[in-house]
N, CA, C and O atoms as a Tripos MOL2 file, in Angstrom:
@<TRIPOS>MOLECULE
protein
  256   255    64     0     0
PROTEIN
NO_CHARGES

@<TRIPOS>ATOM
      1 N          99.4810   56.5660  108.0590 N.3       1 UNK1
      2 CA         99.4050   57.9870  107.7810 C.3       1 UNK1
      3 C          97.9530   58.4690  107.6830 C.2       1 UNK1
      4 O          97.5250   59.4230  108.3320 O.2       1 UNK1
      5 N          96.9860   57.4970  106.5370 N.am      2 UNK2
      6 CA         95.8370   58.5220  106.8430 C.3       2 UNK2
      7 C          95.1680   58.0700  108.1800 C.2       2 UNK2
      8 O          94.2070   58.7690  108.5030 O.2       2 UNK2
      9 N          95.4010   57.3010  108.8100 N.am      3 UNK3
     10 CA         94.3010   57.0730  110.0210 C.3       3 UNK3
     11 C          94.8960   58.5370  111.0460 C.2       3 UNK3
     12 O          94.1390   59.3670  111.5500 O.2       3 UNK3
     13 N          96.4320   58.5400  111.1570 N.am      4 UNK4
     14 CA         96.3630   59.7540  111.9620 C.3       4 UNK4
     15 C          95.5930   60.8810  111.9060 C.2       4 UNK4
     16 O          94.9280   61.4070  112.7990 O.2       4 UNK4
     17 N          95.8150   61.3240  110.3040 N.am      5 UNK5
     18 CA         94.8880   62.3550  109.5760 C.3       5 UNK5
     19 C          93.6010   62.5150  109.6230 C.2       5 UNK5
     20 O          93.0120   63.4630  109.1030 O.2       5 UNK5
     21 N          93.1470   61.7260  110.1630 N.am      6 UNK6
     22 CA         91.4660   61.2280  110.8490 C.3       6 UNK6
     23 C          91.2750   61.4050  111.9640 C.2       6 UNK6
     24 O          90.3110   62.0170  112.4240 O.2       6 UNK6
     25 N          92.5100   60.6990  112.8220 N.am      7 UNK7
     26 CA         92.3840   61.1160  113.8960 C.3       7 UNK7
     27 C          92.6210   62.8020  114.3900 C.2       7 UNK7
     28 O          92.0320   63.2780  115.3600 O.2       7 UNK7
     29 N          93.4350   63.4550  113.6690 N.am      8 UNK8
     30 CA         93.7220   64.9530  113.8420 C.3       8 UNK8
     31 C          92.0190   65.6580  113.7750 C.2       8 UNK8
     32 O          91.3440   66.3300  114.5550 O.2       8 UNK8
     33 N          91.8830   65.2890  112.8970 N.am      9 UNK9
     34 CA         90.8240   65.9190  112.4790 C.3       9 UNK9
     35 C          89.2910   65.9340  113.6880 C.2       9 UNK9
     36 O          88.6520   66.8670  114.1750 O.2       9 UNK9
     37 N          89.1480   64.1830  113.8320 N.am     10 UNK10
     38 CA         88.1870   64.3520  114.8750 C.3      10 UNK10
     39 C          88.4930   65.2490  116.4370 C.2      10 UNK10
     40 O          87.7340   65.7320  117.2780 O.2      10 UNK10
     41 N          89.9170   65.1780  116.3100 N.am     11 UNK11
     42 CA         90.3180   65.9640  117.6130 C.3      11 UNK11
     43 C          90.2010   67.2340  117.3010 C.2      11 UNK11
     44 O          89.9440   67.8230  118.3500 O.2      11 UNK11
     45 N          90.2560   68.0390  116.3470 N.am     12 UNK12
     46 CA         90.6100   69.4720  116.0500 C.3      12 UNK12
     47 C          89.1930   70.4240  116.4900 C.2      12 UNK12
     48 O          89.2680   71.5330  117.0210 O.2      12 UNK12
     49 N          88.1050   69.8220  116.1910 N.am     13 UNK13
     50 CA         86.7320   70.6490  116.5310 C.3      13 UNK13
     51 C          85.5440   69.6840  117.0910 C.2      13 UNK13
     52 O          85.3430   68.5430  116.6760 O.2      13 UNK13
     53 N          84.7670   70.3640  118.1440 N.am     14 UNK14
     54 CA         84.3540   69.1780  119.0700 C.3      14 UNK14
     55 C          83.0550   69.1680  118.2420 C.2      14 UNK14
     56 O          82.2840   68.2370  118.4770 O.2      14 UNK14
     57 N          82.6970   70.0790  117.2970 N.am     15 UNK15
     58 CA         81.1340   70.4110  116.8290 C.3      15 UNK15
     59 C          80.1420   71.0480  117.3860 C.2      15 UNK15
     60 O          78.9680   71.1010  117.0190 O.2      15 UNK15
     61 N          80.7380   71.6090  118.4370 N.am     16 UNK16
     62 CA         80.0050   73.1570  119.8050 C.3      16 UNK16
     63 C          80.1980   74.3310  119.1680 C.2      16 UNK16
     64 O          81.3430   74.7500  118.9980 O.2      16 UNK16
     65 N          79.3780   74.8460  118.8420 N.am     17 UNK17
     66 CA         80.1250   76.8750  118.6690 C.3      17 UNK17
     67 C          80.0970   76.7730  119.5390 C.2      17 UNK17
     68 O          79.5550   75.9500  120.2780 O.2      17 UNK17
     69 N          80.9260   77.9360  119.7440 N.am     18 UNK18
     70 CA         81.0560   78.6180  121.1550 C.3      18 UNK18
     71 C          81.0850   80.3190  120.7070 C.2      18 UNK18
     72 O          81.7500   80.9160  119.8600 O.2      18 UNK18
     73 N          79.8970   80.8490  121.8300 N.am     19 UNK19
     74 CA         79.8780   82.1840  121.5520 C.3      19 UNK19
     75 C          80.5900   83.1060  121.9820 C.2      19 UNK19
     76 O          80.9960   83.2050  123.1390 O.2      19 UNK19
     77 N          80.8810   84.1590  120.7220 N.am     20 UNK20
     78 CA         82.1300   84.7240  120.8140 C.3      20 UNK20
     79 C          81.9780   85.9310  121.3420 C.2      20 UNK20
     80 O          81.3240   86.7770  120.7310 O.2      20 UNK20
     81 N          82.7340   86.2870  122.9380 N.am     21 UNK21
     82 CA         82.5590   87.4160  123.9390 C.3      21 UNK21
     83 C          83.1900   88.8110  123.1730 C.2      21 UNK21
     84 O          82.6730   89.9280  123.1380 O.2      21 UNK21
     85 N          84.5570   88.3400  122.5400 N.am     22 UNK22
     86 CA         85.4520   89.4800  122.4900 C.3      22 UNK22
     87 C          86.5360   88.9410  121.0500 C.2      22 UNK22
     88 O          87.1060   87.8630  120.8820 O.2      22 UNK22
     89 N          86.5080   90.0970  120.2370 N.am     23 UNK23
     90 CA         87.4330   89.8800  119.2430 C.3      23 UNK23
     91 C          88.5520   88.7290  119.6380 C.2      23 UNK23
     92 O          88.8440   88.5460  120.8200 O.2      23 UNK23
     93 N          89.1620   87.9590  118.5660 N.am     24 UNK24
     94 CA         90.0830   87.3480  118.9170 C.3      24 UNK24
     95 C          91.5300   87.7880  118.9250 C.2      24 UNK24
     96 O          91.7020   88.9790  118.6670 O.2      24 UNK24
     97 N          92.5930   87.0640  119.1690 N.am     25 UNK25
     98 CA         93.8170   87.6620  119.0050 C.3      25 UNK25
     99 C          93.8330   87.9490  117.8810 C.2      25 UNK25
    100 O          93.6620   89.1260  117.5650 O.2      25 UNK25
    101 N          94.0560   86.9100  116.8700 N.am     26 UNK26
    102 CA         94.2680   87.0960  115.6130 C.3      26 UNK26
    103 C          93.6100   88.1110  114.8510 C.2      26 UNK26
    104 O          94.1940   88.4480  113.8210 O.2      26 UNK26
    105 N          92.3720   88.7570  115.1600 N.am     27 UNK27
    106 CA         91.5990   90.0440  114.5530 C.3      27 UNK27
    107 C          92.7140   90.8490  115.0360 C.2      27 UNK27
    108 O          93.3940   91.3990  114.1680 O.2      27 UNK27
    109 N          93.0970   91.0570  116.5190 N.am     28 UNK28
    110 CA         93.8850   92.2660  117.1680 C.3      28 UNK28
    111 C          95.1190   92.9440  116.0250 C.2      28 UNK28
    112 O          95.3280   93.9410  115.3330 O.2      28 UNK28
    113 N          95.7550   91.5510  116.4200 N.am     29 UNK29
    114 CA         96.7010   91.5150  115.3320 C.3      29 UNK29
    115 C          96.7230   91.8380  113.9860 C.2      29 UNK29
    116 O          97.7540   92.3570  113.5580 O.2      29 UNK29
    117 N          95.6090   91.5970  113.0760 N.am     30 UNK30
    118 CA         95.4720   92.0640  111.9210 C.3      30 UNK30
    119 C          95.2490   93.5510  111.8730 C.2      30 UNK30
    120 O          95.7190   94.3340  111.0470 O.2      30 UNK30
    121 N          94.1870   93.9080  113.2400 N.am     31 UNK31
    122 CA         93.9320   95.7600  113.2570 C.3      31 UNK31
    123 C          95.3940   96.4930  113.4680 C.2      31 UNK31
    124 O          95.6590   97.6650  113.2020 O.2      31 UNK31
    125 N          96.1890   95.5860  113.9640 N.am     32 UNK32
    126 CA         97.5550   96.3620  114.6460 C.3      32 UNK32
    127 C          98.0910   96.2020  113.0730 C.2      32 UNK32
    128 O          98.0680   97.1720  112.3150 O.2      32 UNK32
    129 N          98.5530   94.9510  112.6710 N.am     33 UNK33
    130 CA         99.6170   95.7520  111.7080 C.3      33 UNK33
    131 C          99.0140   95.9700  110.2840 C.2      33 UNK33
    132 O          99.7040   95.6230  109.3260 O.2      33 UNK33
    133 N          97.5920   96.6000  110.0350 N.am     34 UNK34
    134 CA         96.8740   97.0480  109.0680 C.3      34 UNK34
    135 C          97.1480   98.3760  109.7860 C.2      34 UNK34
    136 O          98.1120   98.7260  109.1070 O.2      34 UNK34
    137 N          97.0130   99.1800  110.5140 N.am     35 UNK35
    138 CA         97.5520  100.5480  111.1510 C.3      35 UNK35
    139 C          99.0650  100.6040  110.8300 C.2      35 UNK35
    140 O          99.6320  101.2600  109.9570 O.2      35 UNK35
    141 N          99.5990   99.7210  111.7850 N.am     36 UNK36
    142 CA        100.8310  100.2630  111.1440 C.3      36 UNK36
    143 C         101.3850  100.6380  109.2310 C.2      36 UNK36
    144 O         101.9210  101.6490  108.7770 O.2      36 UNK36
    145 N         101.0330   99.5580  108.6390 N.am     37 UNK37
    146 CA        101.0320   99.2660  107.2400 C.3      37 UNK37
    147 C         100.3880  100.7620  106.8170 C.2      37 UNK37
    148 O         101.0780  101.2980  105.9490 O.2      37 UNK37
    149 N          99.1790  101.5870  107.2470 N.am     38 UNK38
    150 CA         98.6410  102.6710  106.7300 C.3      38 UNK38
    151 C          99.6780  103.8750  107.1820 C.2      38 UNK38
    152 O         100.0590  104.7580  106.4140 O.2      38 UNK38
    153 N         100.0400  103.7580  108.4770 N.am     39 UNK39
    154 CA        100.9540  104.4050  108.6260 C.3      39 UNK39
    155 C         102.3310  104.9460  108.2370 C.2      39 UNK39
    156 O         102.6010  106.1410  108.3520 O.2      39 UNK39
    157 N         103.2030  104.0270  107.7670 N.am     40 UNK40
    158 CA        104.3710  103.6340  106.9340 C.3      40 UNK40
    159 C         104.2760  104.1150  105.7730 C.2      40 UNK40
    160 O         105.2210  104.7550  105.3120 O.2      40 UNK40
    161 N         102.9400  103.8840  104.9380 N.am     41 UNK41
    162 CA        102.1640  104.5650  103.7320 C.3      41 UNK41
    163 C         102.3220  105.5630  103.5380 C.2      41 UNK41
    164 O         103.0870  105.9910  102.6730 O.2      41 UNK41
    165 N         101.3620  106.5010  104.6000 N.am     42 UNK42
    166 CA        101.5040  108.0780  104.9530 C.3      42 UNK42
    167 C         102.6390  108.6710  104.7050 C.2      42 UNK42
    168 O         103.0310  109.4170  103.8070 O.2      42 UNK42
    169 N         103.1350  108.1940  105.7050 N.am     43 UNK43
    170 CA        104.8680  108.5040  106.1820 C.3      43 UNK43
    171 C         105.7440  108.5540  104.7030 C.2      43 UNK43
    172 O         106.5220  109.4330  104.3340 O.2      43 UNK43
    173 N         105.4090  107.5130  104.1130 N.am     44 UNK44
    174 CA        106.5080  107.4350  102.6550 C.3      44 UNK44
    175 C         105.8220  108.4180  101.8470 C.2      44 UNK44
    176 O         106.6060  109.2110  101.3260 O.2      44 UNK44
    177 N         104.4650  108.6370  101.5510 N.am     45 UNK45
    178 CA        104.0660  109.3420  100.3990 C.3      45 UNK45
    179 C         104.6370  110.6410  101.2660 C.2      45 UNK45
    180 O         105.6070  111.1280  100.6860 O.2      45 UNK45
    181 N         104.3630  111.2020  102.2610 N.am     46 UNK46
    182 CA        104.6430  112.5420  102.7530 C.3      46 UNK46
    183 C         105.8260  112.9770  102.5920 C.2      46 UNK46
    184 O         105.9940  114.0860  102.0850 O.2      46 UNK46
    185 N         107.1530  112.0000  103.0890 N.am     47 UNK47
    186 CA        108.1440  112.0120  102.1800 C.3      47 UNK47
    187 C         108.4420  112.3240  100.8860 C.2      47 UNK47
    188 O         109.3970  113.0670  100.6590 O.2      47 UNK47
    189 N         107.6790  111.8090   99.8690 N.am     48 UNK48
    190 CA        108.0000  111.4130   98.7980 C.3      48 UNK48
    191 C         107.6860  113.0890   98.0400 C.2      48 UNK48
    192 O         108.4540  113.6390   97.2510 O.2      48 UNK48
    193 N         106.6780  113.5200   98.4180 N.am     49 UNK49
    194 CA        105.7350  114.8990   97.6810 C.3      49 UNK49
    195 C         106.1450  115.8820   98.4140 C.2      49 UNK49
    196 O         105.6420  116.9050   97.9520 O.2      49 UNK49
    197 N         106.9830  116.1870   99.5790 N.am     50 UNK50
    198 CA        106.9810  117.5920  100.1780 C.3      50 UNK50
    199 C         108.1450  117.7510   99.1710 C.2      50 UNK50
    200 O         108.6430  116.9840   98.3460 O.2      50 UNK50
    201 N         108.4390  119.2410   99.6050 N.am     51 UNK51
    202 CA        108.9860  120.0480   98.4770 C.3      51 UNK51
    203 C         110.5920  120.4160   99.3220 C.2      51 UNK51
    204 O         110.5360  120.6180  100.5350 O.2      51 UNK51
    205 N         111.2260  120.4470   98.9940 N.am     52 UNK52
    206 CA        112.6350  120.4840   99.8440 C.3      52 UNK52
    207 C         112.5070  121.9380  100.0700 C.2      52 UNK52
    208 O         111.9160  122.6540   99.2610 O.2      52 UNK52
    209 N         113.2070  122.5230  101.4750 N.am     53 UNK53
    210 CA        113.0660  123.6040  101.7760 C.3      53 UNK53
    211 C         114.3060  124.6990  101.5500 C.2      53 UNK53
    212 O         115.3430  124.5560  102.1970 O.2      53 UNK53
    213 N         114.1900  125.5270  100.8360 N.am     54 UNK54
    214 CA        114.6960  126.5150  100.4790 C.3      54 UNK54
    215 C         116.0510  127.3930  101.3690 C.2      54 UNK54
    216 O         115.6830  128.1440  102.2730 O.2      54 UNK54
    217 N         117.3650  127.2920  101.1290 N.am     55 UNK55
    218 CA        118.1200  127.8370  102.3310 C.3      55 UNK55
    219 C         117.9900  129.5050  101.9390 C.2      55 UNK55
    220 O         118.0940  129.9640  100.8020 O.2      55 UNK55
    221 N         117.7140  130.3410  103.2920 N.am     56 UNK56
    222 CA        117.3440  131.5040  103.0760 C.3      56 UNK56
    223 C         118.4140  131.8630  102.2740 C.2      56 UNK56
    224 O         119.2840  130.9960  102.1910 O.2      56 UNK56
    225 N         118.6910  133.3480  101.3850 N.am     57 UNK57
    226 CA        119.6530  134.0850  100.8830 C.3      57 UNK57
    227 C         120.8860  134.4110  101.7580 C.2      57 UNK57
    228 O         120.7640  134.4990  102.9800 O.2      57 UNK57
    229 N         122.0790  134.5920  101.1340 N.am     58 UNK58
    230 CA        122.7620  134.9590  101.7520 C.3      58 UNK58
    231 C         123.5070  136.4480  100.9290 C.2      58 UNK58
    232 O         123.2310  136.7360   99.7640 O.2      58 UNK58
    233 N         124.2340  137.0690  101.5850 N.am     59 UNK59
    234 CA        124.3290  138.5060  101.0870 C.3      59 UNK59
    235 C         125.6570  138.0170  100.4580 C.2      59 UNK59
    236 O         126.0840  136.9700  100.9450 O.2      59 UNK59
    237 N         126.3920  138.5770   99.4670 N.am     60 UNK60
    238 CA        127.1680  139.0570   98.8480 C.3      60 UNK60
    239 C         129.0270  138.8670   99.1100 C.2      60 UNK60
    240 O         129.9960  138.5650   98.4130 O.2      60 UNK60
    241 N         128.6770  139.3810  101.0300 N.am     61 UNK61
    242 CA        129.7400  139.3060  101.6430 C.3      61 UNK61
    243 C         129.7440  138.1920  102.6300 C.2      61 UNK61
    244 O         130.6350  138.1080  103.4750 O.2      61 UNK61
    245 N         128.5170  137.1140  102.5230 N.am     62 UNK62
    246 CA        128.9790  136.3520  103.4600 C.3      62 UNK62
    247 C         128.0580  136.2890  104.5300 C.2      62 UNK62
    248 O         127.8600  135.1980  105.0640 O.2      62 UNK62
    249 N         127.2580  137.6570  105.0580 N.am     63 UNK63
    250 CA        126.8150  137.6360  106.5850 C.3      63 UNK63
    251 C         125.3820  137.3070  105.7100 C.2      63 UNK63
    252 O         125.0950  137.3770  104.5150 O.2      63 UNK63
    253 N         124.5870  136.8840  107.0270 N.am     64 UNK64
    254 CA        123.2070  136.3570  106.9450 C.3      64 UNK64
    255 C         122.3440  137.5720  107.2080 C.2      64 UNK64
    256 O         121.1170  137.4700  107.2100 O.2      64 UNK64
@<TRIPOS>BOND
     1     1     2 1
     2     2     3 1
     3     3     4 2
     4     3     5 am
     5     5     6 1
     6     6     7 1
     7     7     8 2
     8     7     9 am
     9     9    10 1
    10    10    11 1
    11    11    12 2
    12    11    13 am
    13    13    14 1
    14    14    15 1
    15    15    16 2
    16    15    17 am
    17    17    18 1
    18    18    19 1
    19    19    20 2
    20    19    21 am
    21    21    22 1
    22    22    23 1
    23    23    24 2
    24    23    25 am
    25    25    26 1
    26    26    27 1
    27    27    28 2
    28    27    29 am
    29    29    30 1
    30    30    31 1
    31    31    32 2
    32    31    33 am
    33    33    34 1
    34    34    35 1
    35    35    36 2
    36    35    37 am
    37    37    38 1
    38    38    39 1
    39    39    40 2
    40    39    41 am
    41    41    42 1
    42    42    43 1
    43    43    44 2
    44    43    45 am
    45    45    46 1
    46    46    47 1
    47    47    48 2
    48    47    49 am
    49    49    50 1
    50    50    51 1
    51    51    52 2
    52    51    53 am
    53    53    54 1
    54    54    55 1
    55    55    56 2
    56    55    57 am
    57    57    58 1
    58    58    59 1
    59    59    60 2
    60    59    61 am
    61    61    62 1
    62    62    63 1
    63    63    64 2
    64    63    65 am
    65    65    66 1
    66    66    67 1
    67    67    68 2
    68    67    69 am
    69    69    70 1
    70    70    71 1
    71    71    72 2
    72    71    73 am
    73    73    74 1
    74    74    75 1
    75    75    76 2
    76    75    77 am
    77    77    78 1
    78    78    79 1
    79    79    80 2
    80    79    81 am
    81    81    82 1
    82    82    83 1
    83    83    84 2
    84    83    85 am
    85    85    86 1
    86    86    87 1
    87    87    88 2
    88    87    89 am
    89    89    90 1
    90    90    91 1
    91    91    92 2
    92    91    93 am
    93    93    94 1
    94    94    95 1
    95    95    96 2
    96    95    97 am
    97    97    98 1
    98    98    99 1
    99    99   100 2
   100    99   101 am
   101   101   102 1
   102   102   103 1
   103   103   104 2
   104   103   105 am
   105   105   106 1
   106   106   107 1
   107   107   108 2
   108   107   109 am
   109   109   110 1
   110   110   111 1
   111   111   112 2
   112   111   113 am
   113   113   114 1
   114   114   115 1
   115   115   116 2
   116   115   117 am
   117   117   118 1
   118   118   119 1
   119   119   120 2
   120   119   121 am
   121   121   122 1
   122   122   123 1
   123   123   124 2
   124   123   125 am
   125   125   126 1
   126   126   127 1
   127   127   128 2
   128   127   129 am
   129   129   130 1
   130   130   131 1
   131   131   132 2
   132   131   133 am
   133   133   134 1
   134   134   135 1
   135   135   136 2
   136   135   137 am
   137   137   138 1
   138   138   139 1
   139   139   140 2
   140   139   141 am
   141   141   142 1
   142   142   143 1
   143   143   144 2
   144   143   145 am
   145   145   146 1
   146   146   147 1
   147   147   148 2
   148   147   149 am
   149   149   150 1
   150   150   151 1
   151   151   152 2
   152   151   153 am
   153   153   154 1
   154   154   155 1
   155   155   156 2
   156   155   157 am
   157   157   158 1
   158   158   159 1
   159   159   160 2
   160   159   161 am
   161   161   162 1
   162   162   163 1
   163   163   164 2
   164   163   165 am
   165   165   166 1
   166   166   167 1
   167   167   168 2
   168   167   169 am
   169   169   170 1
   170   170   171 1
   171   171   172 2
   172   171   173 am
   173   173   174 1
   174   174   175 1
   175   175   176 2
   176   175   177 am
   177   177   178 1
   178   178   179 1
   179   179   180 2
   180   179   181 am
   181   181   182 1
   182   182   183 1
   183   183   184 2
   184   183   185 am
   185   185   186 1
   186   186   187 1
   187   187   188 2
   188   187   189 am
   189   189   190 1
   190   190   191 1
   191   191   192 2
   192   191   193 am
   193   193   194 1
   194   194   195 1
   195   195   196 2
   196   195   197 am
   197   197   198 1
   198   198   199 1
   199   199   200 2
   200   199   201 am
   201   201   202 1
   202   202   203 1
   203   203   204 2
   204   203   205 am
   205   205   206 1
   206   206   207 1
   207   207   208 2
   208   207   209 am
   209   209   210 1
   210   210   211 1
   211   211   212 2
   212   211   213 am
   213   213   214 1
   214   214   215 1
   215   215   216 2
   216   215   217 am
   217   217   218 1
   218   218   219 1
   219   219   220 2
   220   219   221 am
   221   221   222 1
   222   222   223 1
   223   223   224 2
   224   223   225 am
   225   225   226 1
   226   226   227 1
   227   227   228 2
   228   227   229 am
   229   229   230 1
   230   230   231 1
   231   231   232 2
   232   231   233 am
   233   233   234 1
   234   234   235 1
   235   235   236 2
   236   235   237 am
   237   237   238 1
   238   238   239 1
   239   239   240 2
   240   239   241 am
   241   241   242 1
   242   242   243 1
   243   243   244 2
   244   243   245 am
   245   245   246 1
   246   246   247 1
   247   247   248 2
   248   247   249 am
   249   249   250 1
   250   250   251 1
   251   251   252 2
   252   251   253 am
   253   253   254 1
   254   254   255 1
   255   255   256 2
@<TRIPOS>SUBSTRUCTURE
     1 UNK1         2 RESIDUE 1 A UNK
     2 UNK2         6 RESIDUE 1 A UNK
     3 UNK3        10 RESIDUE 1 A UNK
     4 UNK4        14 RESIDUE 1 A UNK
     5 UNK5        18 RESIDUE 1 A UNK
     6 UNK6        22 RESIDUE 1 A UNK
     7 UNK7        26 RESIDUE 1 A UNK
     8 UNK8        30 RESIDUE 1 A UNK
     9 UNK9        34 RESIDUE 1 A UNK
    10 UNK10       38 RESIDUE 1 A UNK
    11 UNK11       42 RESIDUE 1 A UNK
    12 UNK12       46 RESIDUE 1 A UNK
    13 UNK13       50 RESIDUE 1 A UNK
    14 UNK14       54 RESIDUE 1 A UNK
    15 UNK15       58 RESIDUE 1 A UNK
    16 UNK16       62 RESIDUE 1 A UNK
    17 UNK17       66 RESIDUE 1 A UNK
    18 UNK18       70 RESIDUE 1 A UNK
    19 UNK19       74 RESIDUE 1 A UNK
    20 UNK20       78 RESIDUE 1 A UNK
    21 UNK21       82 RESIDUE 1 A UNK
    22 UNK22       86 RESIDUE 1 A UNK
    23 UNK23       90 RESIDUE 1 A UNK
    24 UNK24       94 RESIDUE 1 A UNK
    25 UNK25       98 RESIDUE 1 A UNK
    26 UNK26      102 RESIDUE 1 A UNK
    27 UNK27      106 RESIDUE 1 A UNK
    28 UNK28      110 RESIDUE 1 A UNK
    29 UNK29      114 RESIDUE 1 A UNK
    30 UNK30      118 RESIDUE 1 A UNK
    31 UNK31      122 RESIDUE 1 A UNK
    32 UNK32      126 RESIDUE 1 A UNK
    33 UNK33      130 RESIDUE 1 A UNK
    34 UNK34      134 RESIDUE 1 A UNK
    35 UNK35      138 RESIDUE 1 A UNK
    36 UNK36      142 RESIDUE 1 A UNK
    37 UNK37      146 RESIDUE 1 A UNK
    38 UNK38      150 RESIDUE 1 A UNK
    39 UNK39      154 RESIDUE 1 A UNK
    40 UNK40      158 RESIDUE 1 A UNK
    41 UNK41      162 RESIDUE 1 A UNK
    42 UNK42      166 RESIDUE 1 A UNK
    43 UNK43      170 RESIDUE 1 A UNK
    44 UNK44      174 RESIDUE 1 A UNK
    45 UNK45      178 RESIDUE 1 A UNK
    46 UNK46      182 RESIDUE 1 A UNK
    47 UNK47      186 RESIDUE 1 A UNK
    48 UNK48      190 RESIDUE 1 A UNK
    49 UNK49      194 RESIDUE 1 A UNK
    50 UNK50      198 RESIDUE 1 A UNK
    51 UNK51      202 RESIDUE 1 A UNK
    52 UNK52      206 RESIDUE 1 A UNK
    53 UNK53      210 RESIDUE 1 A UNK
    54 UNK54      214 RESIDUE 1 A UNK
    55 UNK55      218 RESIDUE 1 A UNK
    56 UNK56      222 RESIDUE 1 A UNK
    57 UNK57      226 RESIDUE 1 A UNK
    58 UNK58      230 RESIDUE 1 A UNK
    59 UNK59      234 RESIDUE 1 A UNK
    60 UNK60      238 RESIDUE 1 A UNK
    61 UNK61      242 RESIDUE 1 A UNK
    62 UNK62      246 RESIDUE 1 A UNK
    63 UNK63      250 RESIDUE 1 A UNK
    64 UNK64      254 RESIDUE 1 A UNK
């Protein structure tokens, strides 16, 4: 068991950076569902605080 664990390890990183051209997926992904997450936010508080809207009057006899 630990020799594999040694071995994983020397395989996992060669000890090169490598310079980085362009965001990675995993950033993408975090910008995407940090937007959505702000969004959903919005959406519920806007929900939550508007004021229900008022049905106009109606007359006496019925007609509008």
């Amino acid at each position: 068991m630990p020799a594999s664990l040694l071995f994983t390890a020397s395989v996992a990183h060669t000890g090169v950076p490598v310079p980085r051209t362009a965001p990675a997926a995993s950033d993408i992904a975090l910008f995407v569902m940090a937007a959505i997450g702000v969004f959903l936010v919005r959406r519920a508080l806007r929900k939550r605080f508007t004021k229900p809207r008022q049905k106009p009057p109606v007359d006496r006899d019925g007609t509008a």
